[in-house]
N, C-alpha and C positions, 0 to 999 in steps of 0.2 A: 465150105461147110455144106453138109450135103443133107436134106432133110426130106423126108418121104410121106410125113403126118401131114394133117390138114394144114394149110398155110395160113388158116384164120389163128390159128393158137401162134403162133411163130410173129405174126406182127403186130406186136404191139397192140393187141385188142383193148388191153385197161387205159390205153393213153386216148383211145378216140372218143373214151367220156368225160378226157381233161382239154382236148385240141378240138377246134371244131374243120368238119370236113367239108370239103367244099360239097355246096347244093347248088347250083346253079351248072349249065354244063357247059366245059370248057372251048374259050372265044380264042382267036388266030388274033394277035394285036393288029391283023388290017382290019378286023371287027371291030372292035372298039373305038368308035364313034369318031374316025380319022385324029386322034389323043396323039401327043407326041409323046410315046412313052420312054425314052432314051434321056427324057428334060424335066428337071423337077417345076412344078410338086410330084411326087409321084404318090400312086396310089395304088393298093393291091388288084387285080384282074377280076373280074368275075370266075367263078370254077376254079378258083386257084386257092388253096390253104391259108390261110390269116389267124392269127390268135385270137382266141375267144376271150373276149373282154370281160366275159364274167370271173375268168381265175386271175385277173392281174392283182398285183399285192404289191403292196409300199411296203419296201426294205427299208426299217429303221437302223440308223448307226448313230456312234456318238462320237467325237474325235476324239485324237489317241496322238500322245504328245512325242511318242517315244519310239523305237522299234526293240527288236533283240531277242532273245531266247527266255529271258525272266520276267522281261513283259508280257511276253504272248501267253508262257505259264503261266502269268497272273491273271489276264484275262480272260482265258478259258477257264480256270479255275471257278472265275465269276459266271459263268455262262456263257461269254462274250466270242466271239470268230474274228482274231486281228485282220484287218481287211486294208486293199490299197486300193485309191481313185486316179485313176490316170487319165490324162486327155488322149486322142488318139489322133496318130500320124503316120498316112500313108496304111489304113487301117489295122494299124497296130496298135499299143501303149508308145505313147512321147511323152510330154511332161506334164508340168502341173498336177504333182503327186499330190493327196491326202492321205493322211493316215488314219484311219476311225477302224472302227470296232462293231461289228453288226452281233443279235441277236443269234445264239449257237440254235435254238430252239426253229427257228424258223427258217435260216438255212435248210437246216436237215430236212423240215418237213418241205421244202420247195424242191428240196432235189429225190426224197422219196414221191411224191407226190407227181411230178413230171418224168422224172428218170434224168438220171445224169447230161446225155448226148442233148435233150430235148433242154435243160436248164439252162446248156451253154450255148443255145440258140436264142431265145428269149429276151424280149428287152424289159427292162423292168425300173418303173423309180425308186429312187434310191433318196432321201432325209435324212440329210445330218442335224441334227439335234445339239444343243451342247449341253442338257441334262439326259437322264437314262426316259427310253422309254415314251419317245416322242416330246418332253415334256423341256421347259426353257425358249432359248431364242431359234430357231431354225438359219442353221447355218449354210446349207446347202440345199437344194432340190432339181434333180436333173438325172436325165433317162439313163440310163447304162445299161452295157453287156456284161453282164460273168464272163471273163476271159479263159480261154484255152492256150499254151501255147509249145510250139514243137521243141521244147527244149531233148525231150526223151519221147517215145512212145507213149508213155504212160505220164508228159507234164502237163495233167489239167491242174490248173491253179484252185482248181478247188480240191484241197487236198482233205485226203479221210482219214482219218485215223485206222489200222488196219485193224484192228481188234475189236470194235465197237461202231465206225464207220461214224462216228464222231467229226463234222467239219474243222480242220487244222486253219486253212486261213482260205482268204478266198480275194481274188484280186479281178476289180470291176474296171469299164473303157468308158468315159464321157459318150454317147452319143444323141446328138442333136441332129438336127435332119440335114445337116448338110454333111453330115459324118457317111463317110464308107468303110464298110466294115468285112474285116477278113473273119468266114463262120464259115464254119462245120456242120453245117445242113443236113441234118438226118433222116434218111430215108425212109417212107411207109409204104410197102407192098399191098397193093390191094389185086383184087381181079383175077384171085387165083382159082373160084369157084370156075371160071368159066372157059382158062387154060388147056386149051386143046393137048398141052404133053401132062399135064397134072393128072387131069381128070384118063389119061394112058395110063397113070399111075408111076410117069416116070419122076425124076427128083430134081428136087429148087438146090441149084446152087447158089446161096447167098456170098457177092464176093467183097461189096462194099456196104457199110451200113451209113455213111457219111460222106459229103462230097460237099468240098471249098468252094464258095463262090465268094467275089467281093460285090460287098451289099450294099443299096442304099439305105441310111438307118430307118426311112420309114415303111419300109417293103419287105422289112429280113422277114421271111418263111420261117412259117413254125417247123415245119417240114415241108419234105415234098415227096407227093403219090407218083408210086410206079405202078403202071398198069401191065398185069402178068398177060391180061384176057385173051390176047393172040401168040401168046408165046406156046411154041408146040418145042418137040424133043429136037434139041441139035441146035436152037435158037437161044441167043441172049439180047441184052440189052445193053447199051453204049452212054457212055455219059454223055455225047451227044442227042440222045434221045431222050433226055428228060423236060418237059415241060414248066419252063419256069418264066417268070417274069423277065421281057427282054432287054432289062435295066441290069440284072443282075450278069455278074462279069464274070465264066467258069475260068477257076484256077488253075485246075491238072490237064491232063491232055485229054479232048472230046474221044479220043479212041478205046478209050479205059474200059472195059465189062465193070458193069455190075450186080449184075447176076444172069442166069444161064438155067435152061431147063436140060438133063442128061438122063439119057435114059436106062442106065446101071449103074449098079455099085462101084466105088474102086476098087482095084484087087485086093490092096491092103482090108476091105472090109468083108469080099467073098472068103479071104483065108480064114478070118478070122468067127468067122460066124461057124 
């Protein structure tokens, strides 16, 4: 994806007043106060991205007896997103299913509110309830992930309805801190202001917006910053090169680009202009 406008519009500008950025400036873990960072407890880095405690929200649900096609019609009908709790193994879903019902209303507004990629990074608690709406005996309380998973390109478990974008169901991972977890970590470009090929005028090629790490569940990154600020024309960056917590375990291969400064069009775009 080849872009030539200012890089401040292109990333995610409305999300850095829902994420908070890191302020502090980023430490080498042989700085960090000789810590064995590789052994729990762990704890997020200083300079390093963390979720802002101010937007975390208690996901209410209620339990749900049943599965199927005419139930899930019924509970959307009510408002309701049929929803599954699953333990997690080998950072995946394993057993220990629940079936409940979360809130349609507030789904939607946590994944407009964050954006999709960023909801299914996020941990969030989850209360199950066995009346509507918080209210009766509290049957469950425990952290979880919104899951993603590679059934298709396009299998996030959180499904939209296309027409309305409507959440269809949505399926959550138990994680407690001794949990690792397989996420989709989404990337935030910053430092394009000071891009020795940008400010040439040459173009960002955006190649990955997300990159798999296995997490510990109390360190999972909200995101994580890529710094443009040395990148001139002819230069990329490696998923090797991205700065994260040295607990976190990358999935795909370090040699991967994920994105590139270039300093022309493609032909396909000279013909067509």
């Amino acid at each position: 994806m080849l872009l030539r406008r200012p890089l401040q519009t292109l990333t995610l500008p409305l999300l850095r007043r829902h994420l908070s950025a890191a302020a502090e400036a980023v430490v080498s873990p042989a700085d960090y106060h000789g810590a064995d960072l590789l052994s729990p407890p762990y704890d997020y880095l200083p300079g390093h991205p963390r979720p802002d405690p101010k937007h975390d929200e208690v996901i209410l649900a209620v339990p749900r007896a049943s599965s199927g096609r005419h139930v899930a019609a019924k509970e959307r009908k009510a408002g309701r997103v049929p929803a599954i709790v699953f333990e997690q193994e080998n950072g995946q879903e394993g057993g220990n299913k629940r079936l409940v019902s979360v809130q349609s209303k507030q789904i939607r507004k946590l994944v407009d509110h964050l954006g999709r990629s960023f909801f299914l990074s996020r941990l969030f608690r989850l209360e199950v309830w066995s009346e509507h709406a918080g209210q009766g005996e509290l049957v469950e309380s425990v952290r979880v992930l919104p899951r993603k998973v590679g059934v298709s390109s396009v299998g996030l478990l959180v499904h939209l309805h296309a027409g309305n974008d409507e959440p269809l169901n949505v399926t959550f991972m138990r994680a407690p801190s001794s949990a690792l977890l397989k996420i989709d970590v989404p990337l935030m470009f910053i430092g394009d202001d000071a891009s020795p090929g940008l400010r040439k005028g040459a173009y960002f090629n955006t190649i990955k917006r997300t990159v798999k790490y296995l997490c510990p569940a109390d360190i999972v990154p909200p995101y994580i910053e890529v710094d443009l600020s040395e990148l001139d024309v002819g230069q990329k960056l490696l998923m090797r090169d991205l700065k994260v917590h040295p607990a976190l375990k990358l999935l795909q291969s370090p040699d991967q680009p994920i994105c590139s400064i270039i300093g022309s069009r493609a032909p396909e775009q000279k013909k067509g202009k």
